[in-house]
N, C-alpha and C positions, 0 to 999 in steps of 0.2 A: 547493358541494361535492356538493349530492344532485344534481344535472346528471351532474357527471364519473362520478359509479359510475354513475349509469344508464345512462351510455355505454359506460363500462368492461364493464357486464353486458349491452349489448346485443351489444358486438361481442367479448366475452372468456366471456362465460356468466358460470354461477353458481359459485361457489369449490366444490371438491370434497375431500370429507374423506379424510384422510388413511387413512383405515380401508380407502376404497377405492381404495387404490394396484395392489393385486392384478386388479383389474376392467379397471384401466388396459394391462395388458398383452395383445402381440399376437401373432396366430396369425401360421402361415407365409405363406398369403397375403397378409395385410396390411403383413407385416415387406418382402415380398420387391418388394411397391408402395414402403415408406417408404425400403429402405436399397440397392432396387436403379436403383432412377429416372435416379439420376446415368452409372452405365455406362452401362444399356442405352438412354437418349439418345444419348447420344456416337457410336450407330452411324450421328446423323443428319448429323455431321461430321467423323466421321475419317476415313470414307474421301474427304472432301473434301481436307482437311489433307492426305493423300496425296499426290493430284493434283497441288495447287498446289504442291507442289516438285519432283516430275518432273515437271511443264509446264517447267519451266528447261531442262532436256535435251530438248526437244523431242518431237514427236509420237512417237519412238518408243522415248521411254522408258515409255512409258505405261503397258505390260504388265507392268512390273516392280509396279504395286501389287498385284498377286497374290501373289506368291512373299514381297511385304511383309506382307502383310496373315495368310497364313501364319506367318510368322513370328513375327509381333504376338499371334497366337492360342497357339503355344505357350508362349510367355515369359507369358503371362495363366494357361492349366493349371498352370505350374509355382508362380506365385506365389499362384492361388487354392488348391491343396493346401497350401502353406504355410501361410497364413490358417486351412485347416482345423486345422492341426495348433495354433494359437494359440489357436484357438477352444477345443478340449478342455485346452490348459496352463492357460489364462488366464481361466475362467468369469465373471471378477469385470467383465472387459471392461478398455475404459481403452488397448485394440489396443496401438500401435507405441512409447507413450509410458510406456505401463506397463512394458510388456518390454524396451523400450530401458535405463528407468532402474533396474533392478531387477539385470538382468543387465551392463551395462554399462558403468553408472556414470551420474550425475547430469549432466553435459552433455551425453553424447548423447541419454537421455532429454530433455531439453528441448529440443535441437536438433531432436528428432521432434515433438515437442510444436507446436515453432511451426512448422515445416515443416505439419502436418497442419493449422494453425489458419489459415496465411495458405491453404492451398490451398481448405479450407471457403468460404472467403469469395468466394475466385476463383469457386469452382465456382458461388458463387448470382448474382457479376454474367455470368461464363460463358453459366448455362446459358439466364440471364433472356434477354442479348442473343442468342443464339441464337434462342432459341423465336420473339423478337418478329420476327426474320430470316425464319423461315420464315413467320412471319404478311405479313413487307411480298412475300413471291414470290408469293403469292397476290394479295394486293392493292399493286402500288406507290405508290397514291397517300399511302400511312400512312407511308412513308419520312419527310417531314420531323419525322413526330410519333414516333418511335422511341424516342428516348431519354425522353421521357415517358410511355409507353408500358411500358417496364421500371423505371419510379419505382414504379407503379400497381401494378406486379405484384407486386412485392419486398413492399408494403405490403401486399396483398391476402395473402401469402403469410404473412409475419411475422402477422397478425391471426389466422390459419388455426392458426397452428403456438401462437399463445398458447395458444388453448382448446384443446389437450389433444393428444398422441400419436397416441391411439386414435382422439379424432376427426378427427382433420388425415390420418392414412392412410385413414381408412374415405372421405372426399371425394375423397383424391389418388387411390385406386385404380383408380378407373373411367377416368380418361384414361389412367393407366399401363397399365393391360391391353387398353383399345381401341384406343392406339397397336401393343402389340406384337401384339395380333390381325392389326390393319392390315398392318402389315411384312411378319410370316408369308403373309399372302393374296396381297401381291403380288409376294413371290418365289417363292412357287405357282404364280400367274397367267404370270408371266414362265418358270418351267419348263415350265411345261404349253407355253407358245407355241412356247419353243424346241426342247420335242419334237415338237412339230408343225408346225415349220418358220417359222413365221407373226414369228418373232421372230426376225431377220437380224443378223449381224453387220456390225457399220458401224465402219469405220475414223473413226479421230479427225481431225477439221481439221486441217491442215497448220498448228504453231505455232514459230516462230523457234526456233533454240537461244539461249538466252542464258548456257548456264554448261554447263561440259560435263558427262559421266558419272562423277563420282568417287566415291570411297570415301567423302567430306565431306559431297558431296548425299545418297547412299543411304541416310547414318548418318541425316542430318538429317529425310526423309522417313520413315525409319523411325519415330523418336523422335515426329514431330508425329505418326501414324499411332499413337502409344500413350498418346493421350488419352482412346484408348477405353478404357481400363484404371483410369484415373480412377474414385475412388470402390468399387473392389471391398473398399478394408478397413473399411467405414461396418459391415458385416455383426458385426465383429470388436472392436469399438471399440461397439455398442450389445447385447450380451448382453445384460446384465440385463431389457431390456423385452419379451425373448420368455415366450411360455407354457414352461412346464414341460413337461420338460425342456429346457431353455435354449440348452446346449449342445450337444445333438441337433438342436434346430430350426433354431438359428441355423447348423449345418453343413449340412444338407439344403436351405435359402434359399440357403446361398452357393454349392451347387454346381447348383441350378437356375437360381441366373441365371448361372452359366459356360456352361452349355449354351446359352443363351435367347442369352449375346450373342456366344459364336463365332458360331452360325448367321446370326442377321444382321446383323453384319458381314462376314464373308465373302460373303453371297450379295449383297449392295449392291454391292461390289466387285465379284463378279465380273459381275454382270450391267451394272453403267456402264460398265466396261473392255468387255464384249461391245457395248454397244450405244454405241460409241465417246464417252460421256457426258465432257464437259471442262469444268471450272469456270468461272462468270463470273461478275460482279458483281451480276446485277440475279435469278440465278437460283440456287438452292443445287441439289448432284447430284442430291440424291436427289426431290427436284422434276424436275427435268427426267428421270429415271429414269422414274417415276412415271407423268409427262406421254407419256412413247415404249410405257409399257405397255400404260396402261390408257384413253390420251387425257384433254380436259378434260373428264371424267365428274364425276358427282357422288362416287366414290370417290378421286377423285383429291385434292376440295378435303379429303374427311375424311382422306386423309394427311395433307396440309397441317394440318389443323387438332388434328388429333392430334400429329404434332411437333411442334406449337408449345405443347401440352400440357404433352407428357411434357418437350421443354427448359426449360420454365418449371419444371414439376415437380421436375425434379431437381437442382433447389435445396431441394427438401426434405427430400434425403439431409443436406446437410448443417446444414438446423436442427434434424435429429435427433441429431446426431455434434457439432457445434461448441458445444451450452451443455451437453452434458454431461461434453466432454471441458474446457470451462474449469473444472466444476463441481470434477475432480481436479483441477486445479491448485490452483482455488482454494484446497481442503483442504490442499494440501499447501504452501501458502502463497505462490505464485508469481504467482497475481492475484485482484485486490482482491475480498474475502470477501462484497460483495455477489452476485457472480458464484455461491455455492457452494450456495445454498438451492432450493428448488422455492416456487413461486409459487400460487395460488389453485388452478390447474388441473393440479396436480401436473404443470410442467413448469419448468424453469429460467430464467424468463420474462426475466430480465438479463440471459442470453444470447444469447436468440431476439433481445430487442432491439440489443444489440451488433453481433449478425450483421446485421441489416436496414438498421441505420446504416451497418457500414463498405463493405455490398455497393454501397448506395445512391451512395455515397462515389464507391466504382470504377465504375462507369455513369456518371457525371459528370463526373471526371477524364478518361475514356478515351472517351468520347461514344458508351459503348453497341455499339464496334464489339468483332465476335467477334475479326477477326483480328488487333488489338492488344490483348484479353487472353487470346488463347490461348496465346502466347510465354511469358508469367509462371505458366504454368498447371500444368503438370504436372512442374516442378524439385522443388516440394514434395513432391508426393505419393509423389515415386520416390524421394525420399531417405530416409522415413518407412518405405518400402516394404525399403529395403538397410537401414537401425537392426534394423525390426522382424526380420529376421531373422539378421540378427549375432545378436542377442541369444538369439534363439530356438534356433541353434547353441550355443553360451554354457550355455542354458539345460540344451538335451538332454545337453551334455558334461558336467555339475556334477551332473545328479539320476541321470542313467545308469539309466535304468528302462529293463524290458526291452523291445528292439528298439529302441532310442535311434540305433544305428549310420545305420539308413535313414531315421529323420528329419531328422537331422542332415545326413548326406548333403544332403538335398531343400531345407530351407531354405539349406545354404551355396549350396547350387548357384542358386539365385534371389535369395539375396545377390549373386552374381558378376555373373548376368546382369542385375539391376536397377540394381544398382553402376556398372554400363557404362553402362546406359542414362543414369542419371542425370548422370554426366562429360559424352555426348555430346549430351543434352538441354542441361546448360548451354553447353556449346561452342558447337553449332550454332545456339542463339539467345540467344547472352550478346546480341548486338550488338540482335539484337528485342526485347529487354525482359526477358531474361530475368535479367540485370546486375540489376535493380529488387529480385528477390526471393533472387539470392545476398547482396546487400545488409540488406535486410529482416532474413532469418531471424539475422544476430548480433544487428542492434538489438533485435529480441524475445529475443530468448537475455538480452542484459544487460537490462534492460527486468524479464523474471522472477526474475533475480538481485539488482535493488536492492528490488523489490518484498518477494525473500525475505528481503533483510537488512532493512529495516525492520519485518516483521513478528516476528524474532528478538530486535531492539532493543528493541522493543515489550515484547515476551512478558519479554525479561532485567530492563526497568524493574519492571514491574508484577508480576512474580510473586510469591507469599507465598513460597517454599521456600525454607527458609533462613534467615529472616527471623523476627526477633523481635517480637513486642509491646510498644510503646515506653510503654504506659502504659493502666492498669486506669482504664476509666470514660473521659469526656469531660472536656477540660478547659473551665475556664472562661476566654474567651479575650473582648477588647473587640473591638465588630462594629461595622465602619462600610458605613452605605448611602450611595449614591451616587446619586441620583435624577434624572437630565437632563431636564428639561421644555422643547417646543418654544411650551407657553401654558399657562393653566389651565382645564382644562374637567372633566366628568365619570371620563373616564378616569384622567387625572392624579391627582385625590383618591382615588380609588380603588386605584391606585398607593402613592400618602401611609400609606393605613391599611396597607396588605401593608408597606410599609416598616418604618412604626413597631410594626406587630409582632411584628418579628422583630432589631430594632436600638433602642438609647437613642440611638446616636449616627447622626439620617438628616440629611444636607446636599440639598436641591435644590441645582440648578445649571440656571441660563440661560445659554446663549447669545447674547449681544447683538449682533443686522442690525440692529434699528432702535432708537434711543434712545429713540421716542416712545412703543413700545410696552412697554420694558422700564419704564420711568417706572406707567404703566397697571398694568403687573403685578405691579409692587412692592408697589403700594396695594392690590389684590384680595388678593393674600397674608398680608397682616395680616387678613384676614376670613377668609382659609380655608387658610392654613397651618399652624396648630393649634400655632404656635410653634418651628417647624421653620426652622434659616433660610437664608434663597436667598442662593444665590452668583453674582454676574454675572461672569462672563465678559468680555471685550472681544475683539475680534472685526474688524480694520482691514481686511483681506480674506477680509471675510462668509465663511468658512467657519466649519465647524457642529462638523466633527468634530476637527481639531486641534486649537484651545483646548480641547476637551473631552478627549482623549487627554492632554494635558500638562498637565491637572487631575488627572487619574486618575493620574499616574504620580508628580505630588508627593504626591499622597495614599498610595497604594502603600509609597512610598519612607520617608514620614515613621511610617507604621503597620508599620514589620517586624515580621514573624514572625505577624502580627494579617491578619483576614480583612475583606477590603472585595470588598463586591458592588455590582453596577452596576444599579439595578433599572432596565429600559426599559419605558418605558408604552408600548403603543400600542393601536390598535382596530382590532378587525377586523370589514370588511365583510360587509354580504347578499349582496353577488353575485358572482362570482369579476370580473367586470370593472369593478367595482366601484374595485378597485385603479390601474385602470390612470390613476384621477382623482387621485392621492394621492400626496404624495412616498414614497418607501421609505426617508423615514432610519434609521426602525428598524431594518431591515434593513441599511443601511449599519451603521450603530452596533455593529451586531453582530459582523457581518464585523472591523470593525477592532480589535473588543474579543476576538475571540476568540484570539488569539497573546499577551495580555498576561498574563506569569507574575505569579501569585498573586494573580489577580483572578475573581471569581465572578460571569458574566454571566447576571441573569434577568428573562424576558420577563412581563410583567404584563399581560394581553390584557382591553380594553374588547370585546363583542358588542354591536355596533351591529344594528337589527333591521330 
């Protein structure tokens, strides 16, 4: 056991007191590194995601992801003002699942709840497989090791995010801002060229049509092009962990990264569209962008190595967002109460791990490629995106405080237009995976709904209210122990005394595998059973725990209303692998003793040294 904490404390630190929770929160820079990471990544494949569907319509539909990517950009102003206006209603945080269930009603809230929970996760196998993408353009030889590659990371990351907020931003931030330094320089670098000629316009390689120019494709190309919008309500959904004032800071981060990622997104786009850049398999755009700017420089590999940063990074928008937003569910009873608490490092540490398992999960299943989880990617977030501000419409209608008219206006109107998106998001890639997570988000909807009825059940058994006091004092009631022994040694008597301490009436009980041994043990027991008497068992296919179950349940049955406990001896080991030499029937025994009404199961622990 003193191995595991030492471990625990080399890679989690030292537990931090609760006094100092206030210490724990973050300025706008650090905030706008932890909750903005996940967008402004995304500029290093949406304007990819573009291409690869006007590549369908051929080489000259290519210019259209201009006037897309325009477009993408306004529909992003309208829904980040939104968000602002949630940020001053909703100070307490809890974003689209809060405001969905408050104003709404109780399943759309949760309908945003899992919406926002499955897209977290997407986002951290997302952005992992991305990052490690940009890692193999650089070097192809890492290609077969990719998917292992993003195990390492997720882990790396989950470790990061256990010890602490404050510390896991204060590490993240330096690849976060040396990425968007990088960007900025080289669509610097690239205007400056193109004001001075040096940087030419190049027609795209002649590529087949395979699908023609429709309204289908355009929708479709739009929609992948709005996974750059991903992640802007992280801002909204973590209020509480900014400095004071909360809701000031956390509105000034959300509108600096709107600025930080129109710019570059647009300018990615429009300079591969200038420099006729066209997707391929062994090269991402904005690599070969890169590579036409500024050649194979040494700033070329620190893009490279800086995207692959900031995409691994912004997976850690969402271990800041996804164990805080289980933490309100938790509360509110929709999943399991371990989820609800803060951990050593004042952080939600059952969620941080939840998320690393199920990210892990999706990397494994989908073998780590981006462009088979980018389809299931952003149905979630856009539907999270249409709740939160229905609701927030809803909202401004009901409290009517002054100037409500023009808020309301603003969020209906980014309702409508995110509403669309979301329809044609799942439309145009129901058939690529996107079927997976229209699927999904009911199973999780019922999923927190039987969760909530048994915690209701729960609470209606065992509440005092209402309930009378059946009787002043203890009664005095006949106690039978149940003592199973697998021999007699040290532990065992030990066991014997705790029994007949606490019961007149204590029965051992053998199990009988061999006759020769139970014979042996018969004879020992008149020496050192203190007049206690064993009961054998018989046992025709040597199992241990049925005869023993169907002892227990005549005893039970013959002692109603009367209490019988199961004392289980066992000992425990020096060394944690210590175990792996030993049967666990203890531990079996337990397991199947613990569903038996009106039976009291207790462990009686020998320390072996």
């Amino acid at each position: 056991m003193d191995s595991l904490k030492n471990l625990k404390k080399l890679l989690v630190g030292t537990p931090i007191p609760s006094a100092e929770a206030h210490h724990q929160r973050l300025s706008k820079t650090r905030a706008l590194a932890t909750f903005s990471s996940d967008p402004l990544s995304s500029v290093a494949y949406a304007t990819e995601e573009i291409l690869l569907v006007l590549m369908l319509a051929g080489s000259a539909a290519l210019y259209l992801a201009i006037p897309i990517s325009l477009a993408i950009i306004g529909l992003l102003l309208i829904v980040v003002i939104s968000y602002r206006q949630t940020i001053y209603a909703y100070p307490s945080g809890g974003g689209a699942y809060i405001v969905a269930r408050e104003n709404l009603g109780e399943m759309p809230g949760l309908a945003a709840a899992a919406a926002l929970l499955t897209d977290y996760v997407l986002t951290v196998a997302v952005s992992v497989a991305a990052g490690i993408e940009a890692l193999v353009s650089a070097f192809p030889r890492l290609a077969p090791h990719s998917q292992p590659i993003c195990l390492a990371a997720i882990f790396i990351l989950t470790v990061m995010n256990l010890r602490g907020l404050k510390e896991s931003s204060t590490v993240f931030a330096i690849p976060t801002y040396a990425f968007v330094v990088g960007v900025f320089a080289l669509l610097a670098v690239a205007a400056y060229k193109l004001s001075a000629g040096s940087f030419t316009h190049i027609d795209p390689p002649q590529l087949p049509v395979v699908h023609g120019l429709t309204l289908f494709l355009l929708l479709r190309a739009f929609s992948s092009g709005c996974t750059a919008m991903t992640g802007v309500e992280a801002v909204s959904n973590g209020i509480p962990v900014f400095k004071h004032p909360e809701s000031r800071n956390a509105a000034i981060t959300l509108m600096v990264m709107l600025c930080m990622l129109a710019v570059m997104f647009f300018g990615i786009t429009f300079f591969a569209h200038y420099h006729g850049v066209v997707p391929n398999e062994t090269e991402t755009v904005l690599s070969q962008l890169t590579r036409s700017v500024v050649g194979t420089s040494p700033f070329y590999y620190y893009i490279q190595f800086t995207t692959m940063a900031i995409l691994v990074l912004a997976a850690n928008t969402s271990y800041a967002d996804f164990p805080r937003l289980s933490s309100i569910l938790a509360k509110d009873r929709y999943l399991p109460r371990q989820l609800m608490t803060q951990g050593d490092r004042l952080v939600f540490s059952n969620g941080v791990l939840a998320l690393g398992l199920l990210a892990s999960l999706l990397i494994v299943m989908f073998k780590a490629s981006t462009h088979a989880l980018i389809p299931l990617y952003a149905v979630g977030v856009f539907l999270s995106f249409t709740l939160s501000q229905a609701g927030m419409v809803r909202h401004w209608y009901l409290e009517k405080e002054s100037g409500w008219i023009p808020k309301a206006v603003v969020n209906a109107v980014g309702c409508v237009l995110t509403g669309v998106v979301t329809v044609v998001f799942t439309v145009t890639k129901f058939v690529s995976g996107a079927w997976i997570i229209t699927l999904a988000i009911p199973i999780i909807i019922s999923i927190f709904r039987a969760i909530n009825r048994h915690y209701l059940d729960v609470g209606k058994q065992l509440t005092l209210i209402g309930a009378l006091p059946e009787h002043v004092g203890p009664k005095a009631r006949h106690h039978v122990v149940i003592l199973p022994m697998a021999g007699l040694h040290k532990g065992t008597i030990e066991a014997l005394h705790y029994a007949q301490s606490i019961s007149a009436d204590v029965r051992a009980v053998y199990v009988e595998i061999d006759p020769a041994f139970t014979a042996s043990l018969q004879e020992n027991w008149l020496t050192w059973g203190e007049g206690v008497p064993l009961v054998v068992l018989k046992s025709p296919y040597r199992s241990i725990l049925a005869p023993l179950l169907k002892y227990v349940d005549e005893v039970a049955l013959a002692e109603q209303d009367e209490h019988v406990t199961v004392l289980v001896p066992e000992f425990v080991t020096a060394r944690w692998w210590h175990n792996l030499l030993h049967n666990q029937t203890a531990l079996l025994m337990r397991a199947a003793l613990a569903f038996k009404e009106g039976v009291v199961v207790t462990s009686v622990r020998y320390h072996l040294r």
